[in-house]
Backbone bond lengths (Angstrom), bond angles and torsions (degrees), N, CA, C in turn:
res aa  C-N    CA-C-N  psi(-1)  N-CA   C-N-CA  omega(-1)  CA-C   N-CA-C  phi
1 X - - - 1.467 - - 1.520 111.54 -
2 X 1.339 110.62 -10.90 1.678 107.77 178.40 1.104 117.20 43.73
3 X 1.594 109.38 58.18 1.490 117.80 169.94 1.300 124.30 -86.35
4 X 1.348 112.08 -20.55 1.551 137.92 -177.40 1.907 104.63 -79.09
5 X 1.317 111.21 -14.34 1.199 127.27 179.29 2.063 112.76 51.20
6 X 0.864 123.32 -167.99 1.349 98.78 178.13 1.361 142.70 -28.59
7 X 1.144 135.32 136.61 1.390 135.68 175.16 1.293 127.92 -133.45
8 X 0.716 109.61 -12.12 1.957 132.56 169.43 1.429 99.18 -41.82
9 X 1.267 123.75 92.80 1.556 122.94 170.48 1.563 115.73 102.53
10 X 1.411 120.85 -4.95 1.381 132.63 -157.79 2.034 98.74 -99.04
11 X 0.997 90.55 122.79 1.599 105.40 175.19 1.814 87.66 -88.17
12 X 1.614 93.58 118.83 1.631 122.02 -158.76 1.632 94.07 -131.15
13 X 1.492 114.38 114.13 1.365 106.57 151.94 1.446 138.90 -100.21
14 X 1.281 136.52 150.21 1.417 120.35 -167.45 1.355 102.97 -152.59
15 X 1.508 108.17 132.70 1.356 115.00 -117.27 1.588 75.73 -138.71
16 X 2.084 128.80 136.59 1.174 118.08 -141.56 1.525 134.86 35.84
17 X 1.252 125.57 74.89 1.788 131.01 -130.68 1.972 72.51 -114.91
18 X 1.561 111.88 -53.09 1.397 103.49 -173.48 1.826 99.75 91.65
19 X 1.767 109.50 -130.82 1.876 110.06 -173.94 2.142 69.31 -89.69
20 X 0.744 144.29 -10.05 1.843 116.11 175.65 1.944 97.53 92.85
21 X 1.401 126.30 45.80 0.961 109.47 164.27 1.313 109.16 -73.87
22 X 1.559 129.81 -37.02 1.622 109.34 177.93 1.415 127.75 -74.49
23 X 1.424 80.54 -8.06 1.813 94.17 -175.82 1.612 104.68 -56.14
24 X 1.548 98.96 -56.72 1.338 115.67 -171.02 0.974 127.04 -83.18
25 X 1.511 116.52 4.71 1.251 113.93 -172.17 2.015 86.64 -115.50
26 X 1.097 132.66 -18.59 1.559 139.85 155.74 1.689 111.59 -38.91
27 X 1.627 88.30 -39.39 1.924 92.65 -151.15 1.926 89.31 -84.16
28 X 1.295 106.81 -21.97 1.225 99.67 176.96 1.554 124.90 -84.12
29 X 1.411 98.42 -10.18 1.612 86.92 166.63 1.386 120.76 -102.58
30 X 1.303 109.72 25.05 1.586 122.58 170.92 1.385 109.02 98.93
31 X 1.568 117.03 22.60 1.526 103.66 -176.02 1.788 101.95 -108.27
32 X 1.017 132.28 176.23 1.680 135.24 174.08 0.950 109.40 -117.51
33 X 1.489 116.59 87.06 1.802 119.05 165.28 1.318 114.41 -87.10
34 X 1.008 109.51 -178.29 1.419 146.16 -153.91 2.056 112.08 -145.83
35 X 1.165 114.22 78.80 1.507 102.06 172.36 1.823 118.84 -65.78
36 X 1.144 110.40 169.99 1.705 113.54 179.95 1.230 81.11 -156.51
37 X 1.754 113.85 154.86 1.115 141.90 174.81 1.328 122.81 173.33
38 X 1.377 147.56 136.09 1.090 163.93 -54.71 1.625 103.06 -164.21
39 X 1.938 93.68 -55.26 1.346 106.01 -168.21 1.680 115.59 -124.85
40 X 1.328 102.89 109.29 1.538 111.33 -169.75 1.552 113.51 -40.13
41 X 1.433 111.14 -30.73 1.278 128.78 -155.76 1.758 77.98 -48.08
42 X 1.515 99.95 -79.06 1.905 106.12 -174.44 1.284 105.85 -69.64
43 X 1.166 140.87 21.57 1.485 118.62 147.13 1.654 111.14 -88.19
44 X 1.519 114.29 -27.80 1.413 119.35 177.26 1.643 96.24 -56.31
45 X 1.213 120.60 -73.06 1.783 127.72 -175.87 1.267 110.05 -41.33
46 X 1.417 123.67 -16.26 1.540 124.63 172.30 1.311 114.13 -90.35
47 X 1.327 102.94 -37.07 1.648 122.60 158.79 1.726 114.99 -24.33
48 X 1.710 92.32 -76.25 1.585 115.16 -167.59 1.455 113.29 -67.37
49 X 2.115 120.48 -17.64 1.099 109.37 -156.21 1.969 85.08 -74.58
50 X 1.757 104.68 -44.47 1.331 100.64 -163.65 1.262 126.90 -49.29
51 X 1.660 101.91 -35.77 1.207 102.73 174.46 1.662 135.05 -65.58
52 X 1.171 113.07 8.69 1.654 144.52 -175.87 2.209 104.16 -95.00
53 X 1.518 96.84 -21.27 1.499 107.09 -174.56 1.707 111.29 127.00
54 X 1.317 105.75 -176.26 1.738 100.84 -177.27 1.455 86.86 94.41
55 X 1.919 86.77 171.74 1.138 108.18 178.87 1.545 108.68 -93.70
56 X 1.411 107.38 152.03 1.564 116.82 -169.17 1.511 106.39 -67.72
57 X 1.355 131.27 153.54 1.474 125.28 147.11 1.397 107.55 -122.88
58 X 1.594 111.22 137.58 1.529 110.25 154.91 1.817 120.39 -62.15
59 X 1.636 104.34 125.84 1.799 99.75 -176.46 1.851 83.42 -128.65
60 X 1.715 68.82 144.91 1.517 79.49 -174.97 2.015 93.79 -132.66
61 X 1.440 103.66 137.78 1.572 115.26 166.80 1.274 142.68 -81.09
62 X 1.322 110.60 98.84 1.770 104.36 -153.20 1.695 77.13 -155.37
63 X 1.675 102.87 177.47 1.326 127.72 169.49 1.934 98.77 -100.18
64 X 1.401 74.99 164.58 1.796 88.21 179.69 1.344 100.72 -87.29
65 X 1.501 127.37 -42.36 1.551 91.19 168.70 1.102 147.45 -95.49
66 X 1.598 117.22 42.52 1.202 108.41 146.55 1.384 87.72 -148.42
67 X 1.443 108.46 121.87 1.578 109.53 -175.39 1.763 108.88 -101.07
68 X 0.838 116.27 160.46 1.628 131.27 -156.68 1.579 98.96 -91.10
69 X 1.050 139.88 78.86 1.418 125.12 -163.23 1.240 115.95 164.12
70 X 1.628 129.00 118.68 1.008 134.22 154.49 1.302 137.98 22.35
71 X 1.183 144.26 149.53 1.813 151.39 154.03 1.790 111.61 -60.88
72 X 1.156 124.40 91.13 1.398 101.81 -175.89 1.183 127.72 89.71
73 X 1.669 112.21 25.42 1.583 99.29 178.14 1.846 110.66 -112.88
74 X 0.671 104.94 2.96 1.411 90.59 179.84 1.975 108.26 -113.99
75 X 1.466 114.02 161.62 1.230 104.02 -178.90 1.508 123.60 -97.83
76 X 1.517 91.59 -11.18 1.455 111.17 169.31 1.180 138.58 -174.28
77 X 1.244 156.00 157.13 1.217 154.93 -98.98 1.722 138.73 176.21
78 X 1.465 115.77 81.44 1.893 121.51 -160.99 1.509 94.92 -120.07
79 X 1.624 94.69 165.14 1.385 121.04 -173.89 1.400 75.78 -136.06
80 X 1.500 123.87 153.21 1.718 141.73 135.83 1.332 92.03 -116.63
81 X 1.538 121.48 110.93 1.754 128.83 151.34 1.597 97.96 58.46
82 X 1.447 119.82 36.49 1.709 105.10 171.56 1.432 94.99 -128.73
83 X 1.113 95.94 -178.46 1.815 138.30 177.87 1.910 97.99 17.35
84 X 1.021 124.64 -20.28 1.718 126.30 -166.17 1.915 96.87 -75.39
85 X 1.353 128.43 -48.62 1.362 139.31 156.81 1.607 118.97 -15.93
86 X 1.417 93.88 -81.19 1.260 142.86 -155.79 1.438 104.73 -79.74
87 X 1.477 136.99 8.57 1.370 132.83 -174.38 1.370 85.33 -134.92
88 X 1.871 102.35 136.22 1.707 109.26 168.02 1.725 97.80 -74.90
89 X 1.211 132.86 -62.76 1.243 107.56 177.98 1.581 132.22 -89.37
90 X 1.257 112.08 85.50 1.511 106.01 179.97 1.184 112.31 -98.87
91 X 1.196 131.26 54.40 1.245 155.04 151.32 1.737 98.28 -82.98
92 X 1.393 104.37 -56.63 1.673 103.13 -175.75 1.473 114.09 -69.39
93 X 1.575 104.02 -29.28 1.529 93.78 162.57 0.937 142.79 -61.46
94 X 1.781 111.83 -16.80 1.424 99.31 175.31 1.839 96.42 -88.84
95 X 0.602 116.42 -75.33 1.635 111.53 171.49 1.277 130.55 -10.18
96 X 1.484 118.19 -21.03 1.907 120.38 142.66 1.481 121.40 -88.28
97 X 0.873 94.37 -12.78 1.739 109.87 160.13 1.246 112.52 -57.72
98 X 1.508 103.31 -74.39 1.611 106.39 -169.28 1.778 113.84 -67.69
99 X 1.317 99.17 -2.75 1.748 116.06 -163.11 1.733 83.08 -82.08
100 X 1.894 121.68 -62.69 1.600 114.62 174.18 0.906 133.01 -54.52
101 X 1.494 115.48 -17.82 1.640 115.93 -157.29 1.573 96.56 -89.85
102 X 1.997 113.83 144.29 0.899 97.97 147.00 1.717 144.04 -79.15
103 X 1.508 121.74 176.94 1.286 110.52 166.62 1.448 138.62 -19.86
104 X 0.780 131.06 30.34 1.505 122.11 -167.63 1.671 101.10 167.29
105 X 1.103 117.78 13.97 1.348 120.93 -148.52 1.710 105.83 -92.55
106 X 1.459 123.86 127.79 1.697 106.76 159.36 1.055 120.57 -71.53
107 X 1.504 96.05 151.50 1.755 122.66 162.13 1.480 103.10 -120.32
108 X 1.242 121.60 93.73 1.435 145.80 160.12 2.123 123.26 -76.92
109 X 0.865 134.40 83.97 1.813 132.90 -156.33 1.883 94.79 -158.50
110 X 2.044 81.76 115.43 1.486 112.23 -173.60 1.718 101.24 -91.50
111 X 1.623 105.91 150.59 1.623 88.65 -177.07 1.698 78.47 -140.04
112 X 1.588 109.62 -175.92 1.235 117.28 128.98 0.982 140.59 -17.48
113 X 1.415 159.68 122.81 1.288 145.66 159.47 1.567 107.33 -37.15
114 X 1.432 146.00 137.49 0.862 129.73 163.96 1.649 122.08 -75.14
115 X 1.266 122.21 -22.67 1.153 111.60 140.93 1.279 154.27 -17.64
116 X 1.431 100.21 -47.69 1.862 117.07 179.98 1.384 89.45 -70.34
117 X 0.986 124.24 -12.59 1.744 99.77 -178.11 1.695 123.36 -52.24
118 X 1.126 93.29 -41.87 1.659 108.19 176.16 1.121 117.22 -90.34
119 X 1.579 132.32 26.93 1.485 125.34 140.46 1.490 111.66 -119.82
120 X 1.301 108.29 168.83 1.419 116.78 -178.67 1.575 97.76 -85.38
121 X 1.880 98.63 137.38 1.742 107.42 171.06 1.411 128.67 -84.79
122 X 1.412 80.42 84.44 1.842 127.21 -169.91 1.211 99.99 -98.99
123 X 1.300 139.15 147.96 1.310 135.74 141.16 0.969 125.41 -111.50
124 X 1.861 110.16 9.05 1.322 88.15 168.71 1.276 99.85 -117.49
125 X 2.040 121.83 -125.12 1.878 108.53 -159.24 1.527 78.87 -94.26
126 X 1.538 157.34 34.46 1.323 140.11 142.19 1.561 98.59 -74.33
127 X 1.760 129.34 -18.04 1.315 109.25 -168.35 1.807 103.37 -98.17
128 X 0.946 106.94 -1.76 1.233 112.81 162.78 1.566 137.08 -71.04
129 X 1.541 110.30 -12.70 1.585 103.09 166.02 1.091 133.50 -102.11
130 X 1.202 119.59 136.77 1.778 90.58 -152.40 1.785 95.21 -104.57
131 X 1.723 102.62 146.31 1.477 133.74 -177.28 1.142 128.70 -91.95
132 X 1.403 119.65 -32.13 1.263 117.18 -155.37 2.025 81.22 -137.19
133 X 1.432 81.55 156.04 1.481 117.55 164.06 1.384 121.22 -62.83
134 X 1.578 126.72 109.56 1.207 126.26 -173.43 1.611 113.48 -63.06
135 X 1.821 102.61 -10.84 1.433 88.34 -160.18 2.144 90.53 -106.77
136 X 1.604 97.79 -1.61 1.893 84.80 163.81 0.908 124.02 -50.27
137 X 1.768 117.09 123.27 1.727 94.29 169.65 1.360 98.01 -120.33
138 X 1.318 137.67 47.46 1.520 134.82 161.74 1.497 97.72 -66.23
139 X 1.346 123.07 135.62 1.122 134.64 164.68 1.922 127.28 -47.90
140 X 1.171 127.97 138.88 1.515 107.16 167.91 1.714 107.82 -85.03
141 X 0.846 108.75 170.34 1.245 117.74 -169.98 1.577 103.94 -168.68
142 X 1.516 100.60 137.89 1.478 132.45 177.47 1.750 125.26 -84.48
143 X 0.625 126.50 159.14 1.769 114.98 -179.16 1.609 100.28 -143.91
144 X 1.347 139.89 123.38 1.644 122.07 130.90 1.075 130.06 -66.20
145 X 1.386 121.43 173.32 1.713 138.02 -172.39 1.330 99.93 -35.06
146 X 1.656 120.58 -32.14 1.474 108.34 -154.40 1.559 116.36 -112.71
147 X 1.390 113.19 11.91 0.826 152.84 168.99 1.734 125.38 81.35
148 X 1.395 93.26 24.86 1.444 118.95 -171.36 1.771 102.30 -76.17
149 X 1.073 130.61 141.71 1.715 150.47 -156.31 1.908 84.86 -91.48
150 X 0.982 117.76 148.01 1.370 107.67 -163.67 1.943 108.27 -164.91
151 X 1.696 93.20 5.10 1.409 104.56 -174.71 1.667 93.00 -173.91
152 X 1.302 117.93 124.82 1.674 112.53 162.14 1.895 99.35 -143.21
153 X 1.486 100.27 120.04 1.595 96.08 165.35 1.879 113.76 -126.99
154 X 1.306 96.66 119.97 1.221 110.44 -179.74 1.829 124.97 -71.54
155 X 1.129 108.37 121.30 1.838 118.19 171.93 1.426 108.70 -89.99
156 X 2.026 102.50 137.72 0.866 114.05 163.79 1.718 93.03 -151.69
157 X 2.033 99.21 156.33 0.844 82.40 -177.32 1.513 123.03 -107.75
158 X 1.381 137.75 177.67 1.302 129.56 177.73 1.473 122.30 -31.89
159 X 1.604 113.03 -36.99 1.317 109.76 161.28 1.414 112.62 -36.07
160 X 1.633 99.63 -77.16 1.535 111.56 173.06 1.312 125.69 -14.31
161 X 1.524 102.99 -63.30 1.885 108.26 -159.65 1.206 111.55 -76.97
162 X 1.707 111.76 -13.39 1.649 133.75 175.50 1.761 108.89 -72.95
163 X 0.904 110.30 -34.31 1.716 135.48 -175.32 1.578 94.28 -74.12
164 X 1.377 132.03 -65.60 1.073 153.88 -170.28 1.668 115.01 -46.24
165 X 1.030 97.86 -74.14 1.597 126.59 163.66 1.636 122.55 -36.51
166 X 1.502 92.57 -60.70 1.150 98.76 174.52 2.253 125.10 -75.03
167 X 1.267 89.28 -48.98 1.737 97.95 156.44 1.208 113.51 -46.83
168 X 1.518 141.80 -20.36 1.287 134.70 -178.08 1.515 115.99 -77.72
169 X 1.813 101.55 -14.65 1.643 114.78 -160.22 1.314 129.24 103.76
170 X 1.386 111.20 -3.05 1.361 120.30 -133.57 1.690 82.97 -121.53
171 X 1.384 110.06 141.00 1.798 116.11 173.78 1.239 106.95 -92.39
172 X 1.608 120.37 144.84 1.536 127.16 173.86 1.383 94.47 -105.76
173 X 1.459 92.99 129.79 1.734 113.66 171.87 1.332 111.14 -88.56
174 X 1.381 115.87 -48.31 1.428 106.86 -168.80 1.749 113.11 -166.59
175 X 1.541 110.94 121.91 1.360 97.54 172.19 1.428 131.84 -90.09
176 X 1.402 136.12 91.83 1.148 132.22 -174.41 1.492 126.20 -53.54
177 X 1.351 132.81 140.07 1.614 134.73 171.19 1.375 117.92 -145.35
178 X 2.010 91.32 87.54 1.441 90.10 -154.76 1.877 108.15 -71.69
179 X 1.288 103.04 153.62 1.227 114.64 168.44 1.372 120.36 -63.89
180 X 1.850 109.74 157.69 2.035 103.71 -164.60 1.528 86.43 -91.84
181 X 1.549 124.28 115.73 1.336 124.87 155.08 1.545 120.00 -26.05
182 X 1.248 96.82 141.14 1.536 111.98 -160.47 1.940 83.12 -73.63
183 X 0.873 115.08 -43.56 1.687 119.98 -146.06 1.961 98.42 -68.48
184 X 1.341 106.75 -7.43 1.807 116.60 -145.10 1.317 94.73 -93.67
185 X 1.448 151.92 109.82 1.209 159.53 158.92 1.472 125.11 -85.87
186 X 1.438 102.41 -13.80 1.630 106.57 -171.40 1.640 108.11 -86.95
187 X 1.236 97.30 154.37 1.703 112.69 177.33 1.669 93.72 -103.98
188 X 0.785 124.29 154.55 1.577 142.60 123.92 1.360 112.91 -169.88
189 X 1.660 109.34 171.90 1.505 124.26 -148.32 1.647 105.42 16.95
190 X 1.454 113.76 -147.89 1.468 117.66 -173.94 1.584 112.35 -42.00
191 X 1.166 131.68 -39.78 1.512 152.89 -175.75 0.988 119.50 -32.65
192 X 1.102 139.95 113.17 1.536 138.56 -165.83 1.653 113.86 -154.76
193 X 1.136 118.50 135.97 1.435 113.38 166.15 1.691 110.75 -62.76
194 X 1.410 132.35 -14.70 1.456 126.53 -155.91 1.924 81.16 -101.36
195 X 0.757 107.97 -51.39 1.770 109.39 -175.27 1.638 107.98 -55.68
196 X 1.764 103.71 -54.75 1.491 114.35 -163.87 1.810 113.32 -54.53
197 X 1.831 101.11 -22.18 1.679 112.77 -179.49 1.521 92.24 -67.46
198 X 1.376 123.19 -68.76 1.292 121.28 -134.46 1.526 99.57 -79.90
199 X 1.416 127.83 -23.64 1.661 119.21 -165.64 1.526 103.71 -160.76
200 X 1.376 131.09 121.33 1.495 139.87 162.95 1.487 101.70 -29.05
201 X 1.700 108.94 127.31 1.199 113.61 139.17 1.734 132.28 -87.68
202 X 0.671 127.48 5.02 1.591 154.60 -166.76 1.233 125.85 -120.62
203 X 1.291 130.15 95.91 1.216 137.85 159.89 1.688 146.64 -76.06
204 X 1.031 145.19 52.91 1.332 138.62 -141.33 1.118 111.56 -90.20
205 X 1.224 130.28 140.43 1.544 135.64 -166.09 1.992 115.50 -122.59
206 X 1.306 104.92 73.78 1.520 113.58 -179.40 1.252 115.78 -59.03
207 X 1.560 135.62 121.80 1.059 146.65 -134.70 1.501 117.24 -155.59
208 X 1.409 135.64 142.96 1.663 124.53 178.58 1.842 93.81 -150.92
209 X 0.929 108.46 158.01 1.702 131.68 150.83 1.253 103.03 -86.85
210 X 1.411 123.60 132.83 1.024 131.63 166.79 1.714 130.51 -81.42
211 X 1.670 120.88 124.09 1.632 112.08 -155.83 1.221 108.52 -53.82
């Protein structure tokens, strides 16, 4: 969708990078990213893909809110489905964001629909009724055998990420909700062509620092 608008030469950070498929797939269209991520586990798998060929990316292990890096160094700045979830305050995330970015710089970061919060991740007509309160924002959370927390993703809603964004300093250009391609038949996890008709799973949040 070339929301990030040029990148050819642009020191790009991307922030929840995971094994760095956008990372790497950035560095190949001539831009110089930078992955971040949380959990070595997928920085190792980002590790092993390069080492298979491709272009290299530097990944570095840190949390998003407080990122390791300079006032102003990068020219721009995406999430696909990382670290924006997954932080109780991402309010501060956007606010080290706007702290790297330069002047003029995007902040591009895909989430969930905030919507889906209130159905079950169903794909089929069980994911269609909706359960929960759009305006809950208790976190879900995962448990193992031992009763250790092992997954937490936090809801907010567009109000929210609008609130967020903007408190950072930072202007919202545009919220995208892309439509389920007509051509797309496959289900997996929540994903469904019967869901993808009736309501966006996809949220995109178009974003700038102001010069």
């Amino acid at each position: 969708m070339r929301l990030l608008g040029e990148i050819a030469g642009k020191r790009i950070l991307e922030l929840g990078c995971g094994s760095a498929p956008c990372a790497r797939w950035l560095a190949g269209q001539g831009a110089h990213p930078v992955g971040l991520d949380l959990s070595m586990g997928m920085l190792s798998r980002g590790l092993a893909a390069m080492e298979q060929g491709g272009p290299g990316v530097p990944l570095i292990q840190a949390g998003a809110e407080d990122l390791p890096f300079a006032d102003e160094c990068f020219d721009l700045a995406c999430s696909a489905f990382g670290a924006v979830p997954f932080v109780a305050d991402s309010a501060r995330v956007m606010r080290e964001v706007a702290r790297v970015l330069r002047p003029g710089g995007r902040w591009v970061f895909a989430v969930n629909h905030p919507m889906r919060w209130i159905f079950r991740d169903d794909p089929g007509p069980d994911g269609l009724e909706a359960v929960l309160p759009y305006f809950d924002r208790t976190p879900y959370t995962e448990f193992d055998g031992d009763g250790r927390c092992t997954y937490v993703e936090h809801h907010r809603t567009i109000g929210d990420r609008v609130r967020e964004i903007v408190g950072a300093g930072l202007v919202l250009d545009d919220i995208v909700e892309p439509d389920w391609p007509e051509w797309l038949d496959r289900e997996w996890g929540q994903w469904s062509p019967l869901r993808g008709q009736l309501f966006p799973g996809t949220a995109i949040f178009v974003s700038h620092k102001p010069e």
